[in-house]
C-alpha positions in Angstrom: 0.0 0.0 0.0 1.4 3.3 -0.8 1.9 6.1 1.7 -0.7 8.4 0.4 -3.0 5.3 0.1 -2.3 4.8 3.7 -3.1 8.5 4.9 -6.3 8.1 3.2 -7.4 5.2 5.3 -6.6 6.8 8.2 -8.4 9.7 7.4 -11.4 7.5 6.7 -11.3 5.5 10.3 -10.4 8.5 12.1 -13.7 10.2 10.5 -15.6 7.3 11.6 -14.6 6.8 14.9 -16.8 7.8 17.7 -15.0 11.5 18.8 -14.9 12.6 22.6 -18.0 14.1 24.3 -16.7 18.1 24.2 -15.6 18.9 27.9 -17.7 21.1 29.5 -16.4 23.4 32.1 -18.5 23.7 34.9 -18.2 19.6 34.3 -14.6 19.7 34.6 -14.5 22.5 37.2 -16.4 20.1 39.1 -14.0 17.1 38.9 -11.3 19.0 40.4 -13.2 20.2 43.5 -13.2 16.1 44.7 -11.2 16.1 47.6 -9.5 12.5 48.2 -8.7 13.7 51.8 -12.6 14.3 52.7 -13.4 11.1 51.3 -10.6 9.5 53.6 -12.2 11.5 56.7 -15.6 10.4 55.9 -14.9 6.5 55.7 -12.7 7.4 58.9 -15.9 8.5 60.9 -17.8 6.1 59.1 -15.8 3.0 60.5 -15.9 4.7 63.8 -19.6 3.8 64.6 -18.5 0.5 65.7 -21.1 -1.4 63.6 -23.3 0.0 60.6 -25.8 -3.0 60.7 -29.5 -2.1 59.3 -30.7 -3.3 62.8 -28.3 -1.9 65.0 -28.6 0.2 68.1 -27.2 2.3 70.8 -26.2 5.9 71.4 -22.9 6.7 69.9 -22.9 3.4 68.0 -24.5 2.3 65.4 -26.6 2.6 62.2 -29.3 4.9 63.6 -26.5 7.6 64.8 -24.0 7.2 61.2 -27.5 8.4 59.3 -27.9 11.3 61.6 -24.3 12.3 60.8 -24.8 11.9 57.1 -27.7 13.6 57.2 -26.1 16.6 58.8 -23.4 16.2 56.3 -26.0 16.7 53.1 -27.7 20.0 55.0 -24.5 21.2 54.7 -24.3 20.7 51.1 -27.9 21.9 50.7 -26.9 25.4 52.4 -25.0 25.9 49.7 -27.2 24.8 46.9 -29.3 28.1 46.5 -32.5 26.1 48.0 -32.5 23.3 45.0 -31.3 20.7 47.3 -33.7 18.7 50.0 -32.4 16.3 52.2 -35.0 13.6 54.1 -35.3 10.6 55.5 -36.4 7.4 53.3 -37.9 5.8 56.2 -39.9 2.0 56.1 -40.4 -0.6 58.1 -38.3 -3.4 57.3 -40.8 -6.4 57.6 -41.9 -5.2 54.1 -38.9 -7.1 52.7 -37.8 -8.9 56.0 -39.3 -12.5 54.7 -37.4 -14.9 56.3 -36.0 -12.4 59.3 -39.3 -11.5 60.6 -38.0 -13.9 63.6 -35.2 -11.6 63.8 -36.9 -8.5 63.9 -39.6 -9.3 66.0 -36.9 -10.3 68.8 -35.3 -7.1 68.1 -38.4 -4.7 67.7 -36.8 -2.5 65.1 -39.7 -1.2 63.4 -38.0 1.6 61.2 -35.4 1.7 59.1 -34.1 4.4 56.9 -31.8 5.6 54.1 -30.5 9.3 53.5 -31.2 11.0 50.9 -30.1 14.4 49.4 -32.1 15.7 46.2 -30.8 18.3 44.0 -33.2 19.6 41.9 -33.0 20.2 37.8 -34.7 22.4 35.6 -37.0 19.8 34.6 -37.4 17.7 38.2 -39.6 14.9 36.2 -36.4 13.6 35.5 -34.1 11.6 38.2 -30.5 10.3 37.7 -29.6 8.3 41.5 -26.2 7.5 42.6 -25.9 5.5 45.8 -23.7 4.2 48.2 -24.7 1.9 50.9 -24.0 2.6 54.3 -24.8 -0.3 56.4 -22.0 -2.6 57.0 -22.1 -5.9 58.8 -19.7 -8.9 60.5 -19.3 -12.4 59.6 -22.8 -13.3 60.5 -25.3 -12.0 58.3 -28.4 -11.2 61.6 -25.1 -10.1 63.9 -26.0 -6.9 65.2 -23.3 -6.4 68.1 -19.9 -6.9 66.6 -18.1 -4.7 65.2 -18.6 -4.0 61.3 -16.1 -1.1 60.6 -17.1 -1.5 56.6 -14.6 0.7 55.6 -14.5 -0.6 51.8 -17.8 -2.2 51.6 -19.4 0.3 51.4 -17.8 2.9 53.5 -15.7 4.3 49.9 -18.9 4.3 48.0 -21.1 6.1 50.9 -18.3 8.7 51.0 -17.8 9.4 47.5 -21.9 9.9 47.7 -21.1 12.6 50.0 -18.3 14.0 48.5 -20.0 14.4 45.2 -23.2 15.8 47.2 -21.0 18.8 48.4 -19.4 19.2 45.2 -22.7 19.1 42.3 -24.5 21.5 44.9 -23.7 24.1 43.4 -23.8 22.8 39.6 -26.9 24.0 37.7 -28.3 21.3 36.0 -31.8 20.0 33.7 -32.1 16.5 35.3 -32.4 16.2 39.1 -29.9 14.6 41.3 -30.4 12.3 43.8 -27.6 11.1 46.1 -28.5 8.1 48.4 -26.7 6.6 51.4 -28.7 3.5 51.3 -29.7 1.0 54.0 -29.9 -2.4 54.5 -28.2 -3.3 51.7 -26.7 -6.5 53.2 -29.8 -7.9 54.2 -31.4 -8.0 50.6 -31.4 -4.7 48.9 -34.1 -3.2 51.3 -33.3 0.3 50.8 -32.9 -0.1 47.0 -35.9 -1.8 46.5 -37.9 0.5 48.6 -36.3 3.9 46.7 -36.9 1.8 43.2 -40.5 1.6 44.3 -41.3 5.2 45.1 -39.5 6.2 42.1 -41.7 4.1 39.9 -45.1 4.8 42.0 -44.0 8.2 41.4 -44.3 8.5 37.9 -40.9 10.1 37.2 -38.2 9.1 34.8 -35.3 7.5 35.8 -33.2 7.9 33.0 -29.8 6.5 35.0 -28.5 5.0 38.3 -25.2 4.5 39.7 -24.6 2.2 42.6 -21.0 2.6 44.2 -20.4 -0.5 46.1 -16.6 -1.8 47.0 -14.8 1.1 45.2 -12.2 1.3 47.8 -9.1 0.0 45.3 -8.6 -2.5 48.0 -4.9 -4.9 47.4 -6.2 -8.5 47.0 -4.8 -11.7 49.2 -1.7 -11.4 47.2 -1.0 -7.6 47.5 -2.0 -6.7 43.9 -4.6 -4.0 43.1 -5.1 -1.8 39.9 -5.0 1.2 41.1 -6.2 2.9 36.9 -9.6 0.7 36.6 -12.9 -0.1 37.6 -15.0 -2.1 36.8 -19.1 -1.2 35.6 -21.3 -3.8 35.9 -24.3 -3.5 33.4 -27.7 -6.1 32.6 -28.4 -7.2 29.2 -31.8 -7.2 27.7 -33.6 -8.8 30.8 -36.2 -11.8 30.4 -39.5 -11.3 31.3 -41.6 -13.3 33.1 -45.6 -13.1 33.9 -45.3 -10.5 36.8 -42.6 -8.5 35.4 -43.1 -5.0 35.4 -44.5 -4.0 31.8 -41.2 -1.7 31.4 -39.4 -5.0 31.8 -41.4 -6.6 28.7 -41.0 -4.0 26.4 -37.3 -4.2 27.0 -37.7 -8.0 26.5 -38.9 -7.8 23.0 -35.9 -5.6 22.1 -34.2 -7.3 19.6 -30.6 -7.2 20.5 -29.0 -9.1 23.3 -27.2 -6.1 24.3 -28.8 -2.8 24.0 -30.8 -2.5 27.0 -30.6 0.7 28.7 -28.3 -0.4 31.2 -25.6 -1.2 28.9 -26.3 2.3 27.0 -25.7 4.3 30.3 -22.4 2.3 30.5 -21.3 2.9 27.6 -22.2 6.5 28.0 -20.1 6.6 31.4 -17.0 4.8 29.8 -17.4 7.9 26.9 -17.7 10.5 29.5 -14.8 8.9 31.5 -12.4 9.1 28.8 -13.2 12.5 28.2 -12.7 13.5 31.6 -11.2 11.4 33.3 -8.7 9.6 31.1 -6.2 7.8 33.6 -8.7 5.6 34.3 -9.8 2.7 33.0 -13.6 1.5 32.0 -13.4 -2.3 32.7 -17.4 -3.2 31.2 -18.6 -6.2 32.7 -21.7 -7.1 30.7 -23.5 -9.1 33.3 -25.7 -7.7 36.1 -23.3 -8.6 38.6 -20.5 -10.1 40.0 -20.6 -13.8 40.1 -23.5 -14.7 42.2 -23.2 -11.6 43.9 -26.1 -8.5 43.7 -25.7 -4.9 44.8 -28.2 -1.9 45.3 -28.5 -1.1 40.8 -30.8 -4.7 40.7 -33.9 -3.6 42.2 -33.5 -0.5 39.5 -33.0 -2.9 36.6 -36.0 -5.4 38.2 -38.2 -2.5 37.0 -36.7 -1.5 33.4 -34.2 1.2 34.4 -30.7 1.8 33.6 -28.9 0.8 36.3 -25.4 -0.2 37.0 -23.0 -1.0 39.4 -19.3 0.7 40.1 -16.3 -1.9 41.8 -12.8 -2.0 42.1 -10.8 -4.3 40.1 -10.0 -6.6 42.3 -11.2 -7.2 45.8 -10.0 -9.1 49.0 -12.1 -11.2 50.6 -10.8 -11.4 54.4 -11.6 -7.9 54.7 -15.7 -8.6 53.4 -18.0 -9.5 55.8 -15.3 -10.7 58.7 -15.5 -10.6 61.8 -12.3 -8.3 62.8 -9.7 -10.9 64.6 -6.1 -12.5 63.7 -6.2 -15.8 62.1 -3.2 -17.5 61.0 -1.1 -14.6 60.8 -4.2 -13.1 58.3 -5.8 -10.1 59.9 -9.4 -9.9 59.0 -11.9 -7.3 59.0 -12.9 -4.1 56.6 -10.7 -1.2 58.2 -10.3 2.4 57.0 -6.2 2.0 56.2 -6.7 -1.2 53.8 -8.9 1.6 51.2 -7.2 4.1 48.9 -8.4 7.6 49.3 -6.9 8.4 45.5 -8.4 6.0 44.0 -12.1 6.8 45.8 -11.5 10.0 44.5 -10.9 8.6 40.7 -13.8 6.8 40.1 -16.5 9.8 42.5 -14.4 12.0 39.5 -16.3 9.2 36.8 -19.2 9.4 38.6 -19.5 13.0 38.5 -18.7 13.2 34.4 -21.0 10.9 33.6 -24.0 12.2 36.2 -23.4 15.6 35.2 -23.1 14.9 31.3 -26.7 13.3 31.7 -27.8 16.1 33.8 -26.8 19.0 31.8 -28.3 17.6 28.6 -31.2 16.7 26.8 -33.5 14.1 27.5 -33.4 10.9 25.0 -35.3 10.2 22.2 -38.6 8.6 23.5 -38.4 6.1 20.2 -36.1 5.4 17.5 -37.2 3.4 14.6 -35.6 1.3 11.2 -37.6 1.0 8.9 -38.5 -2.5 7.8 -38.6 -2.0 3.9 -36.4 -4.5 2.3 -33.1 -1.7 0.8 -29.6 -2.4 1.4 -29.7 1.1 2.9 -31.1 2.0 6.4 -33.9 4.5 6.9 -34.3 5.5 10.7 -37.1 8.1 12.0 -37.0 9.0 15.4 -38.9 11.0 18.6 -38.5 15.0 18.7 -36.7 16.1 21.9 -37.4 19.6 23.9 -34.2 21.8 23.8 -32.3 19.4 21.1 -30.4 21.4 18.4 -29.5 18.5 16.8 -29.4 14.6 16.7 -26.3 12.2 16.4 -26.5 8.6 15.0 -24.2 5.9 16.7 -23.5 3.0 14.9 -21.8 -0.4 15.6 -21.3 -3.8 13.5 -23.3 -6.5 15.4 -20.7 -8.4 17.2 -19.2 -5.1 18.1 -19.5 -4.0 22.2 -19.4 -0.7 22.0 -20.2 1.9 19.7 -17.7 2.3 16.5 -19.3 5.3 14.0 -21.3 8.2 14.1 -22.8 11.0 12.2 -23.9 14.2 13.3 -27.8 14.6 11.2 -28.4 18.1 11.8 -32.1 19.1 13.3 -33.8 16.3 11.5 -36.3 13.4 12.3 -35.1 10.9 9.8 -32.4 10.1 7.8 -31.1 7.6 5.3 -27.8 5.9 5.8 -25.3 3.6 3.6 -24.6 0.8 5.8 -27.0 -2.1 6.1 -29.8 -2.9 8.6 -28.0 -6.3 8.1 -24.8 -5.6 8.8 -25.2 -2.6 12.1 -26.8 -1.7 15.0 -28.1 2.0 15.7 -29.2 4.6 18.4 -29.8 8.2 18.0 -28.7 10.8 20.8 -30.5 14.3 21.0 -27.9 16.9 21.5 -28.4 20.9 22.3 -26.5 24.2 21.7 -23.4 23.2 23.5 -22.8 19.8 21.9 -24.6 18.0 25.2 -25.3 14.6 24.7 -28.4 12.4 25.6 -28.6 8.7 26.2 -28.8 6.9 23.3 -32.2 5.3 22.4 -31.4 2.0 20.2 -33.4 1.5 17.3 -35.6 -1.0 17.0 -37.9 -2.5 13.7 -40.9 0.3 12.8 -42.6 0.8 9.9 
C-alpha cells in the first residue's frame, strides 16, 4: 500500500470513529473540586460507629446515629445549593422485605429503618439520575448486630464518595435532578434499593440512569496486587421477562438485540464521559448484572426497566468482606479504613460525577427510535422530537461489536437515510443541544 494510500485510510477511520464528548467546564471545574482527603475522613468516621448494621442500636454506635451524621453532612451541602437541594429521610419498616427475618426483627423490635437521601433539583425535576452508596455494614454473621462492622471498603468508599460528590454538584446547575442516596440495609437483601426503586416508579418520574457505588475502595487482594487505573461497571443485558414482570421489563424484552438495554447504554455513556474526563482511568465493562452470584443496590433498578449499573474496584480481598475483625493465621481480617485508597475513591466519584453531570446538563433521549423494515440495502431511521435538542447524532456499531464504533452528526432532522445495512449494524440516536450535550442513546428498533 502506498503512503498516500495509507493517509487516506486513516483519514477514513479516524472520520468514523466515535469523537470525545466536548468537555464542559463547569463539568470539569467540578472534577477537580473532589477532595480525596474528605473522602478519607468520611470512611474514617464512618468506621468509627463500631457497627453499621441495618438493625443496630445504641447511642454513639450504630446505624441509627451514622444516618444522623450523614444527614447533617448533606444539610450542609444543601446550604449551599441556593434552596435546589432537599435532604430527608427514606424511612420503612423493614418487615416489608424482611421474609425470612421477621423472627429476627420481632426479637429485636426495630420497626423503622431508613436511608438518606439528598435531592438536587434540575430544571425539569420529572427527570431523576440516582447515585448510591450503601452505608450499612455488617460482620461475619449476616443477623449479627453487636460486633463490630467497621465497613470501611464495603461500602464505607462508596457512601463517602456519595457525599463527597453531594457537596461538590450542589452548586452545579443542572436539567435532570440529582439524587444522592446513602442507602440502608443493603446487606440484608437490597431493602433500601428496592424500597427507593419503588417510590421512584409509584412516582411517575423518569429514571433515566442510576449508579450504585459498592466496594470502590481499590482495596490490594490476598496477594498484595490492586489496579490502582480501573474499575469495573457492571451493566444487565436485555432482561427476560416473566408473567409479573413490570411491563417496562417486557417492552425491553422484545428488544431485539441481546445487548442494548438501557443499562448497557448508560455504560457505555459513562465509559465515553470517563475518557473524556477522566482519562487515567480505565472503563473495565462487565456485561453481566453482577459479579458472580453476587447483587448490589442497581438490581432492584433494573427489576423495574431502568438503567442501572453498578461501580467496583478491580480486584477485591475477601478477608476484609463481611469478617468478623480478629487475627487468624497470621491473616488479619476485618474491613478497616487503612486497607482503602483515598486516590483512588476520588478517581472513580471524579467518573461518577462526568457521567451524572453529562446526563444532567443535557437533553432528555429520544422517546423512540425506529428502522424502517422495507427491504433496501440502505437503512432509513425516524426518530422521537426532543425539547431543547439542536440536533441529533447517529451511533453505529457492526453486530458483534460491544461498544459503539461510527457516528454522524444529522443536523435538526427526524429521519435520515444511511449507507450501511440494517443487516450488517446496529443504531441509536442521541439528541444533543447548543453546547454539543449529549443524551442517552435510544437504540433503534424495527418500525414501519
Amino acid at each position: 500500500m502506498s503512503p498516500q494510500l495509507k493517509l487516506i485510510v486513516l483519514a477514513l477511520s479516524l472520520a468514523f470513529a466515535i469523537p470525545l464528548q466536548s468537555q464542559d467546564k463547569v463539568i470539569s471545574d467540578a472534577l477537580k473540586r473532589i477532595d480525596s482527603n474528605r473522602i478519607q475522613a468520611h470512611i474514617n468516621r464512618l468506621a468509627s460507629f463500631g457497627t453499621r448494621h441495618a438493625l443496630s442500636t445504641g447511642k454513639k454506635r450504630g446505624i441509627v446515629e451514622a444516618g444522623k451524621w450523614i444527614k447533617k453532612h448533606f444539610e450542609k451541602c444543601a446550604a449551599s445549593s441556593s434552596g435546589r437541594m432537599l435532604v430527608r429521610y427514606d424511612s420503612f419498616d423493614p418487615r416489608k422485605f424482611a421474609r425470612g427475618d421477621r423472627l429476627a426483627l420481632s426479637k429485636l423490635k426495630v420497626k423503622e429503618i431508613r436511608s438518606v437521601l439528598a435531592i438536587l433539583h434540575g430544571s425539569e425535576p420529572e427527570r431523576v439520575i440516582v447515585v448510591s452508596g450503601h452505608y450499612d455494614s455488617r460482620a461475619s454473621k449476616r443477623n449479627d448486630v453487636t460486633t463490630d462492622a467497621p465497613g470501611a471498603n464495603d461500602d464505607g468508599s462508596g457512601t463517602a464518595a456519595v457525599m463527597e460528590l453531594a457537596r461538590v454538584l450542589a452548586t452545579v446547575e443542572t436539567k435532570a435532578t440529582i439524587i444522592f442516596a446513602a442507602l440502608t440495609a443493603e446487606e440484608q437483601g437490597l431493602w433500601g434499593a428496592k424500597n427507593l426503586a419503588q417510590q421512584m416508579d409509584k412516582s411517575q418520574v423518569q429514571v433515566e440512569a442510576m449508579i450504585t457505588n459498592d466496594i470502590i475502595g481499590g482495596a490490594k487482594d490476598k496477594n498484595g496486587k490492586n489496579e490502582e487505573f480501573v474499575v469495573r461497571v457492571f451493566s444487565q443485558g436485555r432482561p427476560q421477562a416473566r408473567r409479573n414482570s413490570h411491563e417496562r421489563v417486557k417492552r425491553l424484552a422484545r428488544v431485539p438485540s441481546e445487548s442494548d438495554s438501557p443499562s448497557r447504554q448508560w455504560a457505555r455513556y459513562l465509559a465515553d464521559a470517563a475518557a473524556t474526563y477522566v482519562p487515567k482511568m480505565k472503563i473495565r465493562l462487565i456485561f453481566r448484572l453482577d459479579r458472580f452470584l453476587r447483587g448490589g443496590d442497581h438490581r432492584p433498578f433494573t427489576e423495574l426497566g431502568y438503567a442501572a449499573l453498578r461501580m467496583t474496584e478491580a480486584k477485591e480481598n475477601f478477608t476484609q468482606q463481611h469478617q468478623d475483625p480478629r487475627i487468624e493465621n497470621g491473616i488479619r481480617y476485618g474491613d478497616f479504613p487503612e486497607n482503602v485508597d483515598p486516590a483512588y475513591i476520588a478517581r472513580v466519584a471524579r467518573i461518577n460525577a462526568a457521567a451524572i453531570l453529562s446526563l444532567a446538563r443535557a437533553p432528555r433521549p429520544p422517546a423512540a427510535a425506529y428502522i424502517s423494515s422495507r427491504l433496501s440495502n440502505n437503512t432509513n431511521l425516524s426518530w422521537k422530537s426532543v425539547p431543547g435538542a439542536k440536533s441529533y447524532r447517529i451511533l453505529m456499531r457492526r453486530t458483534h461489536e460491544p461498544t459503539w464504533t461510527k457516528s454522524r452528526n444529522v443536523g435538526l432532522v427526524l429521519k435520515c437515510e444511511l449507507e450501511e445495512s440494517k443487516d450488517d449494524w446496529l443504531f441509536a440516536v442521541q439528541a444533543r443541544d447548543e453546547a454539543n450535550h449529549e443524551s442517552l442513546p435510544t437504540f433503534a428498533i424495527p418500525g414501519r
